[in-house]
Structure formats: structure tokens, C-alpha cells
C-alpha positions in Angstrom: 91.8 117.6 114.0 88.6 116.9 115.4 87.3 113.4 116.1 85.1 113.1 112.8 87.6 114.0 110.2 90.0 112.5 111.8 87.5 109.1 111.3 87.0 110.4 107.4 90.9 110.1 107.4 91.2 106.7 108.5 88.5 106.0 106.3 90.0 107.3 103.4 93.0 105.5 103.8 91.9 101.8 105.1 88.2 101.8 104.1 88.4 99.1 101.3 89.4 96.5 104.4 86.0 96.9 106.0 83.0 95.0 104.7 80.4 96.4 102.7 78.4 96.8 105.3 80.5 98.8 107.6 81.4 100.7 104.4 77.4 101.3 103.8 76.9 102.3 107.7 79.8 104.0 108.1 79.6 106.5 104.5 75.8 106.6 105.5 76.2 108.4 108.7 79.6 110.4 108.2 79.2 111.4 104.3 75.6 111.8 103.6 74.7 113.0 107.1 72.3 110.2 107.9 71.2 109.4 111.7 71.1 106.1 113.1 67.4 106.2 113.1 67.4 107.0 109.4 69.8 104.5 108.4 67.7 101.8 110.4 64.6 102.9 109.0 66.0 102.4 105.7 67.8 99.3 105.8 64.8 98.1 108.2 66.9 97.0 111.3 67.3 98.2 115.0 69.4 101.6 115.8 71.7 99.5 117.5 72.7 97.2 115.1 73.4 100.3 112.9 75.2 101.7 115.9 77.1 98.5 116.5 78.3 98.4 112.8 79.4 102.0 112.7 81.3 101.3 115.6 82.6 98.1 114.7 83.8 100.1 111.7 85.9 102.7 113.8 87.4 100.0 115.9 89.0 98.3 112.3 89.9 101.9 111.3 91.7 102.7 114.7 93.2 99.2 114.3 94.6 99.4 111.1 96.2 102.4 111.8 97.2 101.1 115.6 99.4 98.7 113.6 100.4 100.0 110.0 101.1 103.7 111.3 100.4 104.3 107.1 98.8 107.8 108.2 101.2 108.9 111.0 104.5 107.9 108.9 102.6 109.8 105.7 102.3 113.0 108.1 105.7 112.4 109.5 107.1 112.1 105.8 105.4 115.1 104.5 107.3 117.4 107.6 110.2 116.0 106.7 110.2 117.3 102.9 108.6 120.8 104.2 111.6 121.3 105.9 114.0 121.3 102.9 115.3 123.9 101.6 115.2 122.4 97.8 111.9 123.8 96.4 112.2 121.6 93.1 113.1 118.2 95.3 110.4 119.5 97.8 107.8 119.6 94.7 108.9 116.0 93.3 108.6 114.4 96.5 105.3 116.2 97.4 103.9 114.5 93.7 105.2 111.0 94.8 103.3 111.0 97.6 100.3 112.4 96.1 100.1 109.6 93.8 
């Protein structure tokens, strides 16, 4: 997995613990493709604050996940129930985890 979905990942999973600003900077430059330049431009700050957000953002991400492990034990889980051999237990775990 390359470094910005794996970032989109994180994202997806412990986003609604960053700030609204980090959330602003962060879907700013990875979902609607902005640069730094453009996001500063817009929200009429310097490129490095914008930058220093982003990247504050990333740390939390990589912390969260440094110390819940919610998206390696997910992973882990869902190789687990591909390996049985039950297709009907397979497919019910495979919604529970869904959601």
C-alpha cells in the first residue's frame, strides 16, 4: 500500500479525533487534490502553517494507530476468517465487520 492511501486509511478510521482544522487541511490536500499553496491562499495563511497542520495531522493518525492497533488487528481478523473453510460463517463474520 503506498504511503497516501495508507494515510486515507488511517484517516478513515481515526479522523473524528483530529481537530477541525487538521480535518480541513488534511481532506484539503489528500481528497480534493489541493496544494499547500492553494490551501494557504484560501484560508489566507503561510504554506507552512498548512504544512505544519497536515503534518501534525499524520503524526495523531500514526499515533492512534501506534497505540490502538484498530487497523492492523481489523487486517489480522479479516485473514483469519479468509482462511475458513465455512463459506456461510466466513460471509457472517465478513458483515459483522463491515458494519
Amino acid at each position: 500500500m503506498d504511503e497516501r492511501n495508507k494515510l486515507i486509511l488511517l484517516y478513515d478510521y481515526y479522523g473524528e479525533l483530529l481537530s477541525d482544522s487538521q480535518k480541513r487541511y488534511f481532506e484539503d490536500y489528500y481528497f480534493n487534490n489541493l496544494s499547500l499553496g492553494e490551501i494557504s491562499e484560501e484560508l489566507s495563511i503561510s504554506r507552512n502553517a498548512v504544512h505544519k497542520q497536515i503534518k501534525s495531522a499524520i503524526d495523531k493518525l500514526l499515533f492512534y494507530e501506534e497505540k490502538l492497533k484498530i487497523i492492523s488487528k481489523n487486517t489480522s481478523l479479516i485473514n483469519k476468517i479468509n482462511e475458513l473453510d465455512d463459506i456461510k460463517i466466513k460471509d457472517e463474520l465478513i458483515k459483522i465487520i463491515e458494519g
